[in-house]
C-alpha positions in Angstrom: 106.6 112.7 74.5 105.2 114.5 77.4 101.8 114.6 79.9 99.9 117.6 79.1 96.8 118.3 81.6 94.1 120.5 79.6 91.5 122.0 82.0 87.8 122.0 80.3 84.9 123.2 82.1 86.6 122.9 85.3 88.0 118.8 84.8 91.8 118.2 83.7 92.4 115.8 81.3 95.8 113.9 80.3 97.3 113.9 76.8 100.3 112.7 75.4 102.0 115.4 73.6 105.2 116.0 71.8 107.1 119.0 70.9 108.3 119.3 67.3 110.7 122.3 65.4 108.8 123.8 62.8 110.8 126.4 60.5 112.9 127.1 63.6 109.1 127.3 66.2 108.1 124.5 68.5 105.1 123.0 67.9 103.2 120.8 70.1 101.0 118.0 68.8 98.7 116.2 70.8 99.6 112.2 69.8 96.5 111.1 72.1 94.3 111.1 74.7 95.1 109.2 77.9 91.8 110.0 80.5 90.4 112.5 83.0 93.0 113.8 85.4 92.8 113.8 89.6 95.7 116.2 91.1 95.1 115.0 94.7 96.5 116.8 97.7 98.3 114.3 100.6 95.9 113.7 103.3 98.4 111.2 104.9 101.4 110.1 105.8 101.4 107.2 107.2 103.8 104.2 106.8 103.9 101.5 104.3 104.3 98.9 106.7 101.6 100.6 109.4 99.7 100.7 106.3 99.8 97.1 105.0 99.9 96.3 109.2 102.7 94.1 109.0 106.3 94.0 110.1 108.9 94.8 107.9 110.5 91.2 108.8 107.7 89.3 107.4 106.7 91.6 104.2 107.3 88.4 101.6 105.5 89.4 98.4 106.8 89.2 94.7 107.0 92.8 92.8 104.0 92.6 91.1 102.1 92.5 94.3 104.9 94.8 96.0 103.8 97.3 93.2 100.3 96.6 93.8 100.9 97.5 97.6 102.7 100.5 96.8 100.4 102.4 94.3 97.6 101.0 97.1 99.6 102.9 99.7 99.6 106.0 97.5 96.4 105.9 96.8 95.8 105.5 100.8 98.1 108.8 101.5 96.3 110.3 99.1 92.6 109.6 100.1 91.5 108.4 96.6 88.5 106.1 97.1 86.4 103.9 94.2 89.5 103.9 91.9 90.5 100.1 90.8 93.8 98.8 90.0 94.2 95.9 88.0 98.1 94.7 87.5 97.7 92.2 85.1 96.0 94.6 82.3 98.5 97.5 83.8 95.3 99.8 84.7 94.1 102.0 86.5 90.2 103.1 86.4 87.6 105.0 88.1 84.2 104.5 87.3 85.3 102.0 84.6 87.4 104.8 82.6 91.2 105.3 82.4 92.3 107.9 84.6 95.6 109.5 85.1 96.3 110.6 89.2 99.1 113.7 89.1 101.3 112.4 92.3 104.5 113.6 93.8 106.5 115.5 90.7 104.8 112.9 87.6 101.6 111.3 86.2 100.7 107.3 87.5 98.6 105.9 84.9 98.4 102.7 82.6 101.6 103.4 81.3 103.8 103.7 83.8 102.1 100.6 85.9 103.2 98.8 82.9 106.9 100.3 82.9 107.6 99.4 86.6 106.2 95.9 86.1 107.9 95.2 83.2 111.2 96.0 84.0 113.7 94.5 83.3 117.3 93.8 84.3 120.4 94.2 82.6 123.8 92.7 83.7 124.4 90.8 86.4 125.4 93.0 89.8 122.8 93.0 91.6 124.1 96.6 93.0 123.7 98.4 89.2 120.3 96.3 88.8 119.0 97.7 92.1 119.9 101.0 91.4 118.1 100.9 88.3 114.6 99.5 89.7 115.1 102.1 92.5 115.1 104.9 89.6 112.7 102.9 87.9 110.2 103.3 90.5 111.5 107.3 90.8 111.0 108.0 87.0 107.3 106.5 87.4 106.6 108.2 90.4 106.3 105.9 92.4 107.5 106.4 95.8 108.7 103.5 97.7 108.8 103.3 101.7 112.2 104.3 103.4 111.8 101.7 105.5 112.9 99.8 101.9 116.6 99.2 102.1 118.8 100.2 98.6 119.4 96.2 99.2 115.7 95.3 98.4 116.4 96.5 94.8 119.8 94.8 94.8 118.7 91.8 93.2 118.7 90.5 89.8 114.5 90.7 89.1 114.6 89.1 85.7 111.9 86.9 86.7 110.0 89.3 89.4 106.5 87.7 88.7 107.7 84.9 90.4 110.9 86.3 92.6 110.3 86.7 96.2 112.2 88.8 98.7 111.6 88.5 102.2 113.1 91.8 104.2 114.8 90.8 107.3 115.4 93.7 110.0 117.0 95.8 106.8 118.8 92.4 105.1 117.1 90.5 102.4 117.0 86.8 101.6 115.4 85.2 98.5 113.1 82.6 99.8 
């Protein structure tokens, strides 16, 4: 399955579609509709920790509330106003509907708030497991800061609603 914007009347709206062979034709079939699209330009580009004014020694938040930050930054770089994220229900609204925000090269809506949240880890080295939230985060969009060591994501995050990592001049420590 696939994001398909439609334009009507001049709005875009997001729909999950998927392809299917027909006596040797593709189809497509809509499977549902997601919400109205915004395909926002970058106004912005200032940095994550300029953004959340503090020093990339002290940033100590768990990854909810590190993905909170990030789609907050996004939103920031991309001068979205009025639109409300809730982690715990995985949403994002505008005026109290869904709505689906075309960033970077992929679609950030409900669903893929709910896939970066929810992930989870598999194994034990903490260098595969990083590796794997960092193209986590990529799949969904989601761009993290450079200022982000690879060793932030090296880290077993089986229990990131509760995990902490504190970033300490490019080394983190679990506190």
């Amino acid at each position: 399955m696939f994001i398909r914007l439609k334009k009507i009347q001049g709005k875009h709206y997001a729909y999950n579609v998927q392809n299917k062979r027909v006596r040797g034709k593709v189809k497509q079939k809509v499977k549902s509709y997601i919400g109205k699209a915004i395909i926002p330009k970058k106004t912005n580009e200032k940095d994550f920790f300029e953004f959340i004014r503090k020093d990339v020694s002290s940033y100590n938040k768990n990854i909810k509330e590190t993905v909170e930050d990030l789609i907050k930054w996004e939103l920031f770089k991309h001068d979205l106003k009025d639109i409300k994220i809730d982690i715990k229900k995985y949403s994002i609204t505008k005026d109290n509907e869904k709505i689906v925000i075309k960033l970077n090269e992929g679609y950030l809506y409900d669903k893929t708030v709910r896939n970066i949240i929810k992930f989870h880890a598999v194994g034990d080295d903490e260098y595969f497991i990083g590796k794997s939230l960092q193209k986590s985060l990529s799949k969904q969009e989601l761009i993290y800061p450079k200022s982000f060591s690879s060793n932030y994501f090296k880290r077993s995050l089986s229990g990131w609603d509760t995990h902490k990592l504190r970033i300490n001049n490019g080394e983190e420590e679990s506190i």
